[in-house]
C-alpha positions as protocol buffer text, in pm:
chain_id: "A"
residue {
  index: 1
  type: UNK
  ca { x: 1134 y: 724 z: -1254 }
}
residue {
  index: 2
  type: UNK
  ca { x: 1384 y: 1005 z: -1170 }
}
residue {
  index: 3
  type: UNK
  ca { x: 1510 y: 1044 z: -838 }
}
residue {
  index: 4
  type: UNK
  ca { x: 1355 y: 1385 z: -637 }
}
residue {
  index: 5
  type: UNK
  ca { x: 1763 y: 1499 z: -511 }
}
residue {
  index: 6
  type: UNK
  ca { x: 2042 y: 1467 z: -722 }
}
residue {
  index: 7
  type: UNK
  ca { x: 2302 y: 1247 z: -517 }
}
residue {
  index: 8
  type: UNK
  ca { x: 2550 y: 1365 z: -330 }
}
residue {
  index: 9
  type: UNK
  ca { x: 2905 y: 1489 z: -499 }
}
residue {
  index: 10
  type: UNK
  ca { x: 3221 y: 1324 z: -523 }
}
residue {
  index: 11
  type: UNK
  ca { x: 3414 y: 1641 z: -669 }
}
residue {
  index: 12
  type: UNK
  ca { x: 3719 y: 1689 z: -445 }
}
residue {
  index: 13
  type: UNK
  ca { x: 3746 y: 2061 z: -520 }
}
residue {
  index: 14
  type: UNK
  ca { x: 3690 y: 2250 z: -149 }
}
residue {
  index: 15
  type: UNK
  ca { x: 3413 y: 2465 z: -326 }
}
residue {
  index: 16
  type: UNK
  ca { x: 3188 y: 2230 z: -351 }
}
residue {
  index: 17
  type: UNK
  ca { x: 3267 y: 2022 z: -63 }
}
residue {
  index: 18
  type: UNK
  ca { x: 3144 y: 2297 z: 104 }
}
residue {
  index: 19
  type: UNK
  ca { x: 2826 y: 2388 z: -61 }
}
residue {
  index: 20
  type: UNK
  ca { x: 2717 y: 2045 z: -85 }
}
residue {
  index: 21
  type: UNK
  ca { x: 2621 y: 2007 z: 268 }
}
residue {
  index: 22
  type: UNK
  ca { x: 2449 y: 2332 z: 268 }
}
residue {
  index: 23
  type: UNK
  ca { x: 2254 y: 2226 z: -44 }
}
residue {
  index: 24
  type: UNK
  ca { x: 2137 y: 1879 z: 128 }
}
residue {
  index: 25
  type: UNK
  ca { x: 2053 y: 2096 z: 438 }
}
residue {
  index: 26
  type: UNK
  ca { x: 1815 y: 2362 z: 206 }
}
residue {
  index: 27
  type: UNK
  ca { x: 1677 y: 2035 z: 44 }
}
residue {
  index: 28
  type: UNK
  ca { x: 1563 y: 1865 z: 341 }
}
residue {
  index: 29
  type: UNK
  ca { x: 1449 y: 2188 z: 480 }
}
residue {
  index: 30
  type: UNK
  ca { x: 1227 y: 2218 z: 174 }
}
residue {
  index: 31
  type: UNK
  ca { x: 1074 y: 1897 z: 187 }
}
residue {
  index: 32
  type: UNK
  ca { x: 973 y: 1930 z: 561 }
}
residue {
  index: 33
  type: UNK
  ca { x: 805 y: 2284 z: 453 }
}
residue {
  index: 34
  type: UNK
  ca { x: 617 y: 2100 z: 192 }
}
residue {
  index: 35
  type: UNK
  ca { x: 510 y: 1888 z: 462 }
}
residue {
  index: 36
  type: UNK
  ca { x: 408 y: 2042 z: 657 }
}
residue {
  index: 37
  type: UNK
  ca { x: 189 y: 2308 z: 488 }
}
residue {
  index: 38
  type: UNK
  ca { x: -42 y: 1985 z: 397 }
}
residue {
  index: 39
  type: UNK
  ca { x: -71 y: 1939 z: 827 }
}
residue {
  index: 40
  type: UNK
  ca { x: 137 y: 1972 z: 1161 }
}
residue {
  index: 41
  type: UNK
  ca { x: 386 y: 1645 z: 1173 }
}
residue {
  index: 42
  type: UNK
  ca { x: 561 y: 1552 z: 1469 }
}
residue {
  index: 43
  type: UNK
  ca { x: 939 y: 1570 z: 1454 }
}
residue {
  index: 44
  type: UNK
  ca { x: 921 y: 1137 z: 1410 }
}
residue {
  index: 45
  type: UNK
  ca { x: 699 y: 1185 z: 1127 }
}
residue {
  index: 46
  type: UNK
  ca { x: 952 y: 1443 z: 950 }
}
residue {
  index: 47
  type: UNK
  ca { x: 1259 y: 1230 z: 1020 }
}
residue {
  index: 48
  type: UNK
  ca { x: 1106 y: 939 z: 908 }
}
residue {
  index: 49
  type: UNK
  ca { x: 1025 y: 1095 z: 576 }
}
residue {
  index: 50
  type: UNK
  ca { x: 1368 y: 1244 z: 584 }
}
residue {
  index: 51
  type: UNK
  ca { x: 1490 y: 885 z: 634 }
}
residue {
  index: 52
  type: UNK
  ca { x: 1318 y: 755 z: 299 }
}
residue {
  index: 53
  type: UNK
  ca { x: 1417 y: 1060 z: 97 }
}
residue {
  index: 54
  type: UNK
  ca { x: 1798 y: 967 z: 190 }
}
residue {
  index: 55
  type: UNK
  ca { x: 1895 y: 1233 z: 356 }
}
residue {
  index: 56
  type: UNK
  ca { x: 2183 y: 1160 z: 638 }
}
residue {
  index: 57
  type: UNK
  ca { x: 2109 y: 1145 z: 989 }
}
residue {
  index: 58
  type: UNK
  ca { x: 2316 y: 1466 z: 1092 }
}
residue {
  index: 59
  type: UNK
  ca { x: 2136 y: 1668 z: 792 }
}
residue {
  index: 60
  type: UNK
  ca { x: 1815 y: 1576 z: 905 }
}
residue {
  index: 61
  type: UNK
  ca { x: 1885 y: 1644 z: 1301 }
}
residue {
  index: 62
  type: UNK
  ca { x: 2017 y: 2023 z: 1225 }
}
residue {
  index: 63
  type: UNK
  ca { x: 1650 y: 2099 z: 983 }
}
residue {
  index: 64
  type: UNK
  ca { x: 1467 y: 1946 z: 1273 }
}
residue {
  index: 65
  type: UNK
  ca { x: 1591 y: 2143 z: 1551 }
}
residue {
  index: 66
  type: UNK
  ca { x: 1629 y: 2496 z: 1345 }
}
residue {
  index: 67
  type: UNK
  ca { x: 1258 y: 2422 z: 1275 }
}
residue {
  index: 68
  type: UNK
  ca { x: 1231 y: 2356 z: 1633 }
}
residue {
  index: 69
  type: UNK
  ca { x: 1402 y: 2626 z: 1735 }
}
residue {
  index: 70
  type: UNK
  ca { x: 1164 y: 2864 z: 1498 }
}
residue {
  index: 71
  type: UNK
  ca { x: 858 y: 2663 z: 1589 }
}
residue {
  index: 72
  type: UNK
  ca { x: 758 y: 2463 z: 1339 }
}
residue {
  index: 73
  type: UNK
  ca { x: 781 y: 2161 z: 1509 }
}
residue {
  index: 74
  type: UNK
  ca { x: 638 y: 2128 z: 1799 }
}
residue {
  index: 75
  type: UNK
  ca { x: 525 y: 1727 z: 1974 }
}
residue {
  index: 76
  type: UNK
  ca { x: 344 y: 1910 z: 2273 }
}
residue {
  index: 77
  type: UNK
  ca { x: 122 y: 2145 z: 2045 }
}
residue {
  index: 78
  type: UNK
  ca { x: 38 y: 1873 z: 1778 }
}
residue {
  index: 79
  type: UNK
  ca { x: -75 y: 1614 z: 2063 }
}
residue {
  index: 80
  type: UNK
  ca { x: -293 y: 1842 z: 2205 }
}
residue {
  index: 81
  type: UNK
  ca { x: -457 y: 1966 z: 1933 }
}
residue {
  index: 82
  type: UNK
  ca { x: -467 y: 1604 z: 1766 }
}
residue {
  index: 83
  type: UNK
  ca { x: -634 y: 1518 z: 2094 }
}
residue {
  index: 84
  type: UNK
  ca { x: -883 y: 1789 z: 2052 }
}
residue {
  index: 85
  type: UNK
  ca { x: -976 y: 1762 z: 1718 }
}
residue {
  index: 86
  type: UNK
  ca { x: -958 y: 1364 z: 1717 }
}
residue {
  index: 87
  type: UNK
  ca { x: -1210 y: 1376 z: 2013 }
}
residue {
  index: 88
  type: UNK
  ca { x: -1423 y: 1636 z: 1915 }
}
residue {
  index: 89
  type: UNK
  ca { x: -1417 y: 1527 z: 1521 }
}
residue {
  index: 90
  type: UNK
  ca { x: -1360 y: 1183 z: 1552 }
}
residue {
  index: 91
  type: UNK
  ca { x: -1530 y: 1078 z: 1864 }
}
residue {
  index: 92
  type: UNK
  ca { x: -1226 y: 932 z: 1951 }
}
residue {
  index: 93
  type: UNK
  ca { x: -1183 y: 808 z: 2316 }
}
residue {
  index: 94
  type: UNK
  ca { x: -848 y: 841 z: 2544 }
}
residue {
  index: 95
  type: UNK
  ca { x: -692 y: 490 z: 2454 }
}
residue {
  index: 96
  type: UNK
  ca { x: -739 y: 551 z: 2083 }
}
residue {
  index: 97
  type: UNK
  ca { x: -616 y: 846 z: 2082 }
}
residue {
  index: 98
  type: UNK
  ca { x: -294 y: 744 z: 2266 }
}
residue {
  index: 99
  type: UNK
  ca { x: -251 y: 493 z: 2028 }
}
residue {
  index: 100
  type: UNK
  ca { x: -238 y: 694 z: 1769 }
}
residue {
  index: 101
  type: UNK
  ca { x: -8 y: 1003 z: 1889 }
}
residue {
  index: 102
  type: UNK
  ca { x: 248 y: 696 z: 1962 }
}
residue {
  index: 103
  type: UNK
  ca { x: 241 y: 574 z: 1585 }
}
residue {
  index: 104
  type: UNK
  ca { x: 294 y: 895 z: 1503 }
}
residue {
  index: 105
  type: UNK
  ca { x: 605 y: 896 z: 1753 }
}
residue {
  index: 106
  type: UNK
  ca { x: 497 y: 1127 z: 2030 }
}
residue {
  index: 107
  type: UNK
  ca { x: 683 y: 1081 z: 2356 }
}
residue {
  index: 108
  type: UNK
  ca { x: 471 y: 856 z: 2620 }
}
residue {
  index: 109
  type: UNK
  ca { x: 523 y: 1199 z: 2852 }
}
residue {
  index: 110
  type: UNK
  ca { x: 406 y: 1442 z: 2600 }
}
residue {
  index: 111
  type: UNK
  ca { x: 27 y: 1184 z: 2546 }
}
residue {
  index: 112
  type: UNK
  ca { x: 6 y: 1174 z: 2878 }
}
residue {
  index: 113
  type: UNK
  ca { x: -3 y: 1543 z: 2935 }
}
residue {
  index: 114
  type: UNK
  ca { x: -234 y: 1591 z: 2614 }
}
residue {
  index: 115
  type: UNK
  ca { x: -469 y: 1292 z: 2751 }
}
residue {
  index: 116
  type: UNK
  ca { x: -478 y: 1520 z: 3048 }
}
residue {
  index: 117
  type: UNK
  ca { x: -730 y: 1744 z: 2884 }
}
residue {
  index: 118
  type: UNK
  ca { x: -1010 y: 1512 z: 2843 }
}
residue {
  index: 119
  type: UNK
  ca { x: -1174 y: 1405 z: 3209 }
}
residue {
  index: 120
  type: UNK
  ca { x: -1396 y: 1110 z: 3170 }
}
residue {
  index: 121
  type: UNK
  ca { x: -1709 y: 1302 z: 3194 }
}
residue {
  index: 122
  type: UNK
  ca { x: -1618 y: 1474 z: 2878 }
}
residue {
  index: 123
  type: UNK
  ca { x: -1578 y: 1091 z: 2734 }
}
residue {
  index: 124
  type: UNK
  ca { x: -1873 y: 1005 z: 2871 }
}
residue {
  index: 125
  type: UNK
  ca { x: -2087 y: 1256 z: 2746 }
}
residue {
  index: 126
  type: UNK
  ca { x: -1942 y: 1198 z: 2386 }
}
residue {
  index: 127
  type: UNK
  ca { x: -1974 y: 862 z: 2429 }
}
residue {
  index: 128
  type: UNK
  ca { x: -2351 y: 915 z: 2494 }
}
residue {
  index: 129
  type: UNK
  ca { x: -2359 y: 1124 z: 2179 }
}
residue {
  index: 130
  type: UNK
  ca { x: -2194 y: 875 z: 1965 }
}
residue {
  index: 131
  type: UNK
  ca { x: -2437 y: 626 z: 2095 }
}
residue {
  index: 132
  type: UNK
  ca { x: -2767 y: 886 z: 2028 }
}
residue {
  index: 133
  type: UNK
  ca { x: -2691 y: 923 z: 1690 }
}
residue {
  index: 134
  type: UNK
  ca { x: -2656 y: 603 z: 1587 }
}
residue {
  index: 135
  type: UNK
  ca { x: -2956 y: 516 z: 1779 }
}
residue {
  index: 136
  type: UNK
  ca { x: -3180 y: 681 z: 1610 }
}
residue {
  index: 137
  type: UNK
  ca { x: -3102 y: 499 z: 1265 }
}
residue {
  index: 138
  type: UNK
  ca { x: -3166 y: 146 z: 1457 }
}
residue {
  index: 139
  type: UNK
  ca { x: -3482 y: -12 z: 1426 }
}
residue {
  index: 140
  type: UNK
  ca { x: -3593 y: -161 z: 1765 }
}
residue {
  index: 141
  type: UNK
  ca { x: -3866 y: -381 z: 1657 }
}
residue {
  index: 142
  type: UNK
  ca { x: -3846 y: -650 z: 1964 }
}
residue {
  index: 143
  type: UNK
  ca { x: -3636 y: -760 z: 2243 }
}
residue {
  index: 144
  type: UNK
  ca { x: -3432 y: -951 z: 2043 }
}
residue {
  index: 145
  type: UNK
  ca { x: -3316 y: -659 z: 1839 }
}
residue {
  index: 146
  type: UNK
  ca { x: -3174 y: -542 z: 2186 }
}
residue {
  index: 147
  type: UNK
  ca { x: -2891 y: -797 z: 2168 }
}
residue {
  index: 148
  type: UNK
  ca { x: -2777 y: -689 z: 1832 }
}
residue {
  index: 149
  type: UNK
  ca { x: -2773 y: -318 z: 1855 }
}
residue {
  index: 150
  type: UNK
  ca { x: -2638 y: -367 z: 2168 }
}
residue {
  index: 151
  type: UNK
  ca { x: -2349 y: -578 z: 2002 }
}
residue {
  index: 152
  type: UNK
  ca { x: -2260 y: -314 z: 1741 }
}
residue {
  index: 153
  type: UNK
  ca { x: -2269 y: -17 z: 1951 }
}
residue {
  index: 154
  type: UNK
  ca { x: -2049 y: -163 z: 2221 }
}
residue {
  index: 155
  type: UNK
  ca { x: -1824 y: -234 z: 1938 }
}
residue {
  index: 156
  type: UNK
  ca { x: -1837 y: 60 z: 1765 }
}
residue {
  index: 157
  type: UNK
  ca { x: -1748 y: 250 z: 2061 }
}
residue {
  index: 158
  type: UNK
  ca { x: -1467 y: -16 z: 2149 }
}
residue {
  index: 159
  type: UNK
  ca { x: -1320 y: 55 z: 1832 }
}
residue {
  index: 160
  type: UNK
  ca { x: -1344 y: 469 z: 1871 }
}
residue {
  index: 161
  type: UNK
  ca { x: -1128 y: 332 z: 2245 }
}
residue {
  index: 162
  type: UNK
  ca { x: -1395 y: 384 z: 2486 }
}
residue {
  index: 163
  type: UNK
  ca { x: -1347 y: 131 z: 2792 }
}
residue {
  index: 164
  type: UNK
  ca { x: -1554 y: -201 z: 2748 }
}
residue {
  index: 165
  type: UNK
  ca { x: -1757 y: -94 z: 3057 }
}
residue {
  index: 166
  type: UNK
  ca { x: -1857 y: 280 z: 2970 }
}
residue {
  index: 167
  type: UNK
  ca { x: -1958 y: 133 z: 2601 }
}
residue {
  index: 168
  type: UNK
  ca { x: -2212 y: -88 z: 2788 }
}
residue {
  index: 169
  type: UNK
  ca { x: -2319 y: 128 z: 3040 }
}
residue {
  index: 170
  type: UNK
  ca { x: -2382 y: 384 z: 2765 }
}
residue {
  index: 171
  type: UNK
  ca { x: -2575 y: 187 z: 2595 }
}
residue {
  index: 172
  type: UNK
  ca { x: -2759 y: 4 z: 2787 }
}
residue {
  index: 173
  type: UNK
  ca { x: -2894 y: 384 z: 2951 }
}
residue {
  index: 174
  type: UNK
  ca { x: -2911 y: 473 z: 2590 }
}
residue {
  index: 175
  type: UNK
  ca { x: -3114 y: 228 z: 2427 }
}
residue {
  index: 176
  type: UNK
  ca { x: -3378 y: 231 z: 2746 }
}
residue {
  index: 177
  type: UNK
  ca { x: -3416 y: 582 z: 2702 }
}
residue {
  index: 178
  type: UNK
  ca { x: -3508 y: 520 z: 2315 }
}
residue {
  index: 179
  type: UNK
  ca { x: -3760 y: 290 z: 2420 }
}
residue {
  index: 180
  type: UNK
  ca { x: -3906 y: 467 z: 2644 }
}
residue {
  index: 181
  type: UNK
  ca { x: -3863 y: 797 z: 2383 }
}
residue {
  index: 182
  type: UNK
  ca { x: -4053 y: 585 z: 2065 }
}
residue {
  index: 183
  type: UNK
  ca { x: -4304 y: 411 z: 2332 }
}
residue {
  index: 184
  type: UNK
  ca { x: -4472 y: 781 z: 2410 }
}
């Protein structure tokens, strides 16, 4: 397997002393481009890809802030609309979601100012609609049955990061009003 960059130069001539930076620079540059026409990346993301490519620390720090400074990369716009689309999409609820904008290395600040966006009723209500649909697939032959949907859409929702007490609150609402919808 061939290496993606050629490595670096040991000529002592001043010529290419020079260029070589300059070449490094216009390589790492290109790979972030490439990366980010597939999706937005936070500025972590891109420096940790930089990282593994081998570029040096300095290189990578001057393509991040000229693509900063153009704005390319931007933390504050790709939490919010990860937040948005992760909620909306995904059904995703606040403490997911702020798990993971901080694997993808988004400032605590810069979550917590995303998170903003989404009041609880919001979570609520797509809580509630995360719940309906899945309802609707469950057979609810007896009482016992109640225990076991119960079970898996409390978890389901836990895992999405809705609190432990919405989930069940949800729910429970949820699965009374499905009895009472299939009784009539």
């Amino acid at each position: 397997m061939t290496k993606p960059y050629p490595p670096q130069s040991t000529s002592e001539s001043d010529g290419e002393q020079t260029q070589e930076p300059r070449e490094r620079e216009e390589q790492a540059r290109n790979v972030c481009l490439r990366l980010l026409t597939v999706r937005a990346r936070t500025r972590a993301e891109l420096a940790e890809r930089l990282t593994k490519r081998g570029f040096p620390d300095d290189v990578s720090e001057r393509v991040l802030d000229r693509l900063a400074t153009v704005g390319l990369v931007d933390d504050q716009d790709f939490a919010q609309q990860w937040v948005r689309s992760r909620h909306v999409n995904a059904g995703k609820g606040k403490r997911a979601l702020a798990a993971e904008l901080r694997t993808k290395g988004v400032d605590d600040d810069v979550i917590a100012e995303a998170l903003a966006d989404v009041d609880a009723d919001a979570e609520r209500v797509r809580a509630e609609q995360l719940v309906a649909d899945k309802l609707r697939r469950e057979r609810l032959d007896d009482d016992t049955d109640d225990t076991r949907v119960t079970r898996r859409l409390v978890s389901m929702l836990a895992r999405r990061g809705y609190s432990q007490s919405m989930a069940f609150d949800v729910v429970k609402v949820a699965l009374a009003g499905e009895r009472e919808r299939r009784r009539v």
